[in-house]
N, C-alpha and C positions, 0 to 999 in steps of 0.2 A: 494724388490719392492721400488724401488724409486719416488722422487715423482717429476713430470714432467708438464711443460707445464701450462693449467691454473690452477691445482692445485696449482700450486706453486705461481702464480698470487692472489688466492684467499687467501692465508695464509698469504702474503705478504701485503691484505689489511687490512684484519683483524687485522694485528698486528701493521701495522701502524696507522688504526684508533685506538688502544688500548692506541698509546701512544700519540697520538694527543691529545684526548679529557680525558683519564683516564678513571680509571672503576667506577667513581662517574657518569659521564656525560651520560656512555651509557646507562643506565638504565632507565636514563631520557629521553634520545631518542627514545629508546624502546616503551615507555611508551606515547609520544608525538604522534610516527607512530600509535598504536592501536587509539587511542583518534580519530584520524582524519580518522581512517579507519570508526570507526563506526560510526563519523559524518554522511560520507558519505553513508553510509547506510541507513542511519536513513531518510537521505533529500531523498534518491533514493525512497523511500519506502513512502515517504509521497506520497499522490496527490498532483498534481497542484491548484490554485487557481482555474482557472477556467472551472475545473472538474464539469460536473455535480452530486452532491451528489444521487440524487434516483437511476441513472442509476450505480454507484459504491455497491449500498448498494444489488441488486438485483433486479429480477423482482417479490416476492412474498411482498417484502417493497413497493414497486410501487404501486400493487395489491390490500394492504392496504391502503396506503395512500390515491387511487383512490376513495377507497369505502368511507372513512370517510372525503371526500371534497364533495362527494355526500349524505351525512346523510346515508351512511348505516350503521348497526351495525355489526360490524365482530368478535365479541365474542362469540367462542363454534363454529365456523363456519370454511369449510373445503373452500382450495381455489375454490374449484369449486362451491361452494356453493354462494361464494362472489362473484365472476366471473360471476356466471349467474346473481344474482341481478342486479349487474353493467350494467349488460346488456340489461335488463328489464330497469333498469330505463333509461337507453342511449334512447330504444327504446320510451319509455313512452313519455319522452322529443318528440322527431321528434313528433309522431304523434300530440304534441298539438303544434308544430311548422308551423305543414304543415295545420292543421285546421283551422289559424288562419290565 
C-alpha cells in the first residue's frame, strides 16, 4: 500500500512543521490553540450585556421576583399559589384605581 496524493501532502507538512519550529515549540502551540478554543467558548457562552437578566433566569424567578416587588410572601408556597395572589393583588389595585 503505498502512500499517495494528500496523504503524502499531509506527512510532508507535518514533518516540515517539525523541523521548522522543533518539538520544544509545538507543544506550545498545541497548547496556545486549546487556550483560545476555550476562550472562545467561554465568551460564546456568556450573555450579552445587554441581555435581559429575569427573562435568562426563567419564568418561575420572574414569578418571584413579581411577588416580592408587590409584598407577597412566597415562602412554603406553590407557583400557583403565588400566581394567584399576584393576581388578587393586580386585581385589588384596578378596583381602587377605577373607584377613585
Amino acid at each position: 500500500m503505498a502512500i499517495v496524493g494528500w496523504e503524502f501532502i499531509v506527512i510532508a507538512a507535518v514533518i516540515i512543521i517539525f523541523f521548522l519550529w522543533g518539538p520544544t515549540k509545538i507543544p506550545q502551540l498545541a497548547r496556545s490553540i486549546g487556550q483560545v478554543r476555550k476562550e472562545f467558548e467561554r465568551g460564546s457562552k456568556e450573555s450579552s450585556p445587554g441581555e435581559e437578566k429575569s427573562a435568562a433566569r426563567g419564568p418561575q424567578d420572574a414569578l418571584i421576583d413579581t411577588a416580592k416587588k408587590l409584598g407577597i410572601a412566597t415562602e412554603g408556597k406553590t407557583k400557583d399559589e403565588i400566581s394567584r395572589e399576584i393576581i388578587q393583588k393586580a386585581n385589588t389595585s384596578k378596583d381602587k384605581d377605577s373607584s377613585t
